[in-house]
Structures are given as structure tokens and as C-alpha cells.
ROGUKE-523589 format. One record per residue: x, y, z of N, C-alpha, C in turn; residue in one letter; residue number from 1. Coordinates in steps of 0.02 Angstrom, whole numbers, padded with zeros to 5 digits, m for minus. Example, Ala and Ser with C-alpha at 12.3 -4.5 7.8 and 13.67 -1.06 7.14 Angstrom:
2
+--------+--------+--------+--------+--------+--------+--------+--------+--------+---+-----+
!   n_xx !   n_yy !   n_zz !  ca_xx !  ca_yy !  ca_zz !   c_xx !   c_yy !   c_zz ! r !   k !
+--------+--------+--------+--------+--------+--------+--------+--------+--------+---+-----+
!  00660 ! m00284 !  00390 !  00615 ! m00225 !  00390 !  00660 ! m00165 !  00390 ! A !   1 !
!  00642 ! m00112 !  00354 !  00684 ! m00053 !  00357 !  00645 !  00002 !  00394 ! S !   2 !
+--------+--------+--------+--------+--------+--------+--------+--------+--------+---+-----+
This chain:
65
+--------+--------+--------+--------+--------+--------+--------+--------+--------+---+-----+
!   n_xx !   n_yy !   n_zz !  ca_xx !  ca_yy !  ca_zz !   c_xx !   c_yy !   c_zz ! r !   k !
+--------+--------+--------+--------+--------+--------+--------+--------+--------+---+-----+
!  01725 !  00559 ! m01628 !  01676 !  00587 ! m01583 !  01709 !  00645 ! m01546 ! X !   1 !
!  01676 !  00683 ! m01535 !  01702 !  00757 ! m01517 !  01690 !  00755 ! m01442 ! X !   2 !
!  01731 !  00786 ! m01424 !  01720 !  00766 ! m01314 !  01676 !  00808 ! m01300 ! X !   3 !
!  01630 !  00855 ! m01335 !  01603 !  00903 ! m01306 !  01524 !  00855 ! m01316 ! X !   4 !
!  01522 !  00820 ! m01367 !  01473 !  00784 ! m01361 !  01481 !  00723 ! m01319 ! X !   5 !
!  01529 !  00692 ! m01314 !  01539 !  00641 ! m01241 !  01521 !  00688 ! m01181 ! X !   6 !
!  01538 !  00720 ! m01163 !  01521 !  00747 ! m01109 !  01464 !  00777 ! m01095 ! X !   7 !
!  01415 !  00780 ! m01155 !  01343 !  00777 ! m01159 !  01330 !  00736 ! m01155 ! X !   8 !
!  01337 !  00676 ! m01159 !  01302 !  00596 ! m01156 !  01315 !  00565 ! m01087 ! X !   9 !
!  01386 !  00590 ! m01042 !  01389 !  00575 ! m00986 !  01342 !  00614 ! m00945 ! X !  10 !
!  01347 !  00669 ! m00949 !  01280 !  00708 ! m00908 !  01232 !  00693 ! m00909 ! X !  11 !
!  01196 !  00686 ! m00964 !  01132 !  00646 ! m00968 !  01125 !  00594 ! m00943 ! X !  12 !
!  01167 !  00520 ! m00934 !  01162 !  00462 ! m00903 !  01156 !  00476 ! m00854 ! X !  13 !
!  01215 !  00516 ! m00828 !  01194 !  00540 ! m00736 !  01136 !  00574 ! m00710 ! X !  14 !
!  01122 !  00626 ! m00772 !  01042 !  00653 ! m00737 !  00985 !  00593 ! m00733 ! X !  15 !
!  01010 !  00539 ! m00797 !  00953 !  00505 ! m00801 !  00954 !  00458 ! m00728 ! X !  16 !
!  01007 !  00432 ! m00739 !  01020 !  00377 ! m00667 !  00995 !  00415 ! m00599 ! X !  17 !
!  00993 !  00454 ! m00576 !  01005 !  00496 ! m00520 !  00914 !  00505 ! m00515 ! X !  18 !
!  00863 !  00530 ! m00582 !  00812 !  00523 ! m00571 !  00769 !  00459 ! m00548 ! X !  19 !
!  00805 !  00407 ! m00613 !  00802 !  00330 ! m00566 !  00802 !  00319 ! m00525 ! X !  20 !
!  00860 !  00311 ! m00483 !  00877 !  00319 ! m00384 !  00815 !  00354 ! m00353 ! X !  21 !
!  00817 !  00424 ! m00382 !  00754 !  00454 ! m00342 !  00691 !  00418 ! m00360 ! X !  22 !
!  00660 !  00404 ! m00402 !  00603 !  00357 ! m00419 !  00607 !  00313 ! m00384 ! X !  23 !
!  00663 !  00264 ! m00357 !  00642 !  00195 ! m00338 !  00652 !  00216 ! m00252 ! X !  24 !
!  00670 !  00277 ! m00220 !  00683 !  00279 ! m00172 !  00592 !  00293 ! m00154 ! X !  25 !
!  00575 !  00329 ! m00184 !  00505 !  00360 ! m00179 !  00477 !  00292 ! m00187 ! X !  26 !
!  00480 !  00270 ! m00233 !  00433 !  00185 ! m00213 !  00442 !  00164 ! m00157 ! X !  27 !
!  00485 !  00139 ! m00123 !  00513 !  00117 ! m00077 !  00470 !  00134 ! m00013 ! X !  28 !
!  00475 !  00208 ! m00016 !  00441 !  00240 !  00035 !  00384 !  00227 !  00051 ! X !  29 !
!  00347 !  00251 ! m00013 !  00267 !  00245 ! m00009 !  00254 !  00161 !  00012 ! X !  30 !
!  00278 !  00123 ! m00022 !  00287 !  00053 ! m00001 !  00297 !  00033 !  00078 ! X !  31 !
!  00314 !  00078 !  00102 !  00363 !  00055 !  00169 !  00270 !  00114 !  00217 ! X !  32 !
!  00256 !  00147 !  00174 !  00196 !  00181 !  00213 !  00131 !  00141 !  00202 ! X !  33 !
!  00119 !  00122 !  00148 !  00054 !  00084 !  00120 !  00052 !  00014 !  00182 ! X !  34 !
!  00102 ! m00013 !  00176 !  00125 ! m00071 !  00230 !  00080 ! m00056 !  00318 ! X !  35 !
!  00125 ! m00032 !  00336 !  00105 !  00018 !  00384 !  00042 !  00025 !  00392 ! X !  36 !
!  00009 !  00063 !  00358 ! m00047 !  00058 !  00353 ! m00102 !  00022 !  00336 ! X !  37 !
! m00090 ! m00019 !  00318 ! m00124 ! m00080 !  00300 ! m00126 ! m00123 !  00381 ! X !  38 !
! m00058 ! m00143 !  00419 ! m00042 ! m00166 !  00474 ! m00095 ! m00130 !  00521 ! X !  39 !
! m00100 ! m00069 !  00539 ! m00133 ! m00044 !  00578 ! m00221 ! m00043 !  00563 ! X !  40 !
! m00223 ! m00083 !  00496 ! m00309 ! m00075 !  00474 ! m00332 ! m00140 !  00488 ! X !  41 !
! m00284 ! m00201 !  00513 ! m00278 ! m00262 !  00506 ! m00286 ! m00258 !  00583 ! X !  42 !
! m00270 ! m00238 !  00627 ! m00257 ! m00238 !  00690 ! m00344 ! m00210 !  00712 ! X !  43 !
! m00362 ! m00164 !  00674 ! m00416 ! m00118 !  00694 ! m00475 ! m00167 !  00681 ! X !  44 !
! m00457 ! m00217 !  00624 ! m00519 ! m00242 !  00605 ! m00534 ! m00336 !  00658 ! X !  45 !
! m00536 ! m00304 !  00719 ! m00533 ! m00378 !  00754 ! m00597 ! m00427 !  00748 ! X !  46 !
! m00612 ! m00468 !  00761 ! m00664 ! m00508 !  00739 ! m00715 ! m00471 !  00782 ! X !  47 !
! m00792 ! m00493 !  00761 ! m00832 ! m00497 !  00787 ! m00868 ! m00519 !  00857 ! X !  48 !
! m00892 ! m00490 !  00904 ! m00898 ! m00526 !  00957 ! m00954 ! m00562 !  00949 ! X !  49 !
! m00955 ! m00628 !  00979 ! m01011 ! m00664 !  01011 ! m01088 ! m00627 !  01039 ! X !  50 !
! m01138 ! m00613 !  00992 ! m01213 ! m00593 !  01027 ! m01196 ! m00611 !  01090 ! X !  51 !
! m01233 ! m00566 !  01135 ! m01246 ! m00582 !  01210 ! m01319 ! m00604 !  01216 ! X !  52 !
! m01380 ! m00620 !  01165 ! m01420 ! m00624 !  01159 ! m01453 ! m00698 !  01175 ! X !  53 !
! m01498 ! m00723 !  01200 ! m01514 ! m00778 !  01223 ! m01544 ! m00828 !  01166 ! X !  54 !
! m01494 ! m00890 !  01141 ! m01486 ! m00957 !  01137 ! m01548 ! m00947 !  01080 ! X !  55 !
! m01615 ! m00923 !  01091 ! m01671 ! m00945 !  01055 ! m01696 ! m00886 !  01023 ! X !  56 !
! m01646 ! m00828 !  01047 ! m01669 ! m00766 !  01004 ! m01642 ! m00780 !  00920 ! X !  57 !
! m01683 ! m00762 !  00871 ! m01668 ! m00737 !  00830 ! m01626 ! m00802 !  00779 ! X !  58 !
! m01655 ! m00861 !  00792 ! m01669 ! m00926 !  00767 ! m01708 ! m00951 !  00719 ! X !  59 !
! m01748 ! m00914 !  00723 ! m01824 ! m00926 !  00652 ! m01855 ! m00870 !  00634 ! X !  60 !
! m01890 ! m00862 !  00599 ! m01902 ! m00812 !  00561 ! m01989 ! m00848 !  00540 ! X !  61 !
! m02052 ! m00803 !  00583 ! m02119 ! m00804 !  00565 ! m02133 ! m00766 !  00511 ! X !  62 !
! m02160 ! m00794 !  00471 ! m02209 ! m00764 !  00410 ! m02274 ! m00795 !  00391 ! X !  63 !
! m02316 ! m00725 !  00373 ! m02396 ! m00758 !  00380 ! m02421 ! m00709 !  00307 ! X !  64 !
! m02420 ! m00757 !  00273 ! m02454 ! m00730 !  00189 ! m02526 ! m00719 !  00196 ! X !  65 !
+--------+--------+--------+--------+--------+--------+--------+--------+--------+---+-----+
């Protein structure tokens, strides 16, 4: 094997690895933002309040065919 081609095959592993790293750092991120945001949609979405409406409102339902 000729070193000029080893030393093509090491470069390449490193460019390749190094894009890797950057790919999983970028996951990471968006991961670490999606989170986040989700947390703050969770917070926003608080329950429903209690009608203030009186006891007998809106209990039955008239219909006349």
C-alpha cells in the first residue's frame, strides 16, 4: 500500500468523523430546543376554568319536532 493512498483514507475518516460530531451536535441542539418548547406550550396550556354560570344553566336541551 502506497502512503499517499493511506493518507487519503486517513483524511477521509477524519472529514467523515468530524461531519458526524457536527450532525449529532446539531441533533442535540434542536433536541435541547424542541424540549423547550414543548415545556413552555405545556405551561401555556393550563386547564380549563370552572363556568361561572348558574347550577341549572345549560343542563337540558328542549326540542320540539
Amino acid at each position: 500500500m502506497q502512503l499517499s493512498s493511506l493518507t487519503s483514507q486517513v483524511s477521509t475518516q477524519a472529514a467523515a468523523q468530524a461531519s458526524a460530531l457536527a450532525s449529532l451536535l446539531l441533533l442535540r441542539k434542536t433536541l435541547e430546543l424542541q424540549a423547550s418548547g414543548i415545556g413552555s406550550l405545556v405551561q401555556a396550556a393550563t386547564p380549563a376554568s370552572i363556568p361561572s354560570n348558574p347550577s341549572n344553566l345549560g343542563n337540558t336541551i328542549d326540542l320540539m319536532v
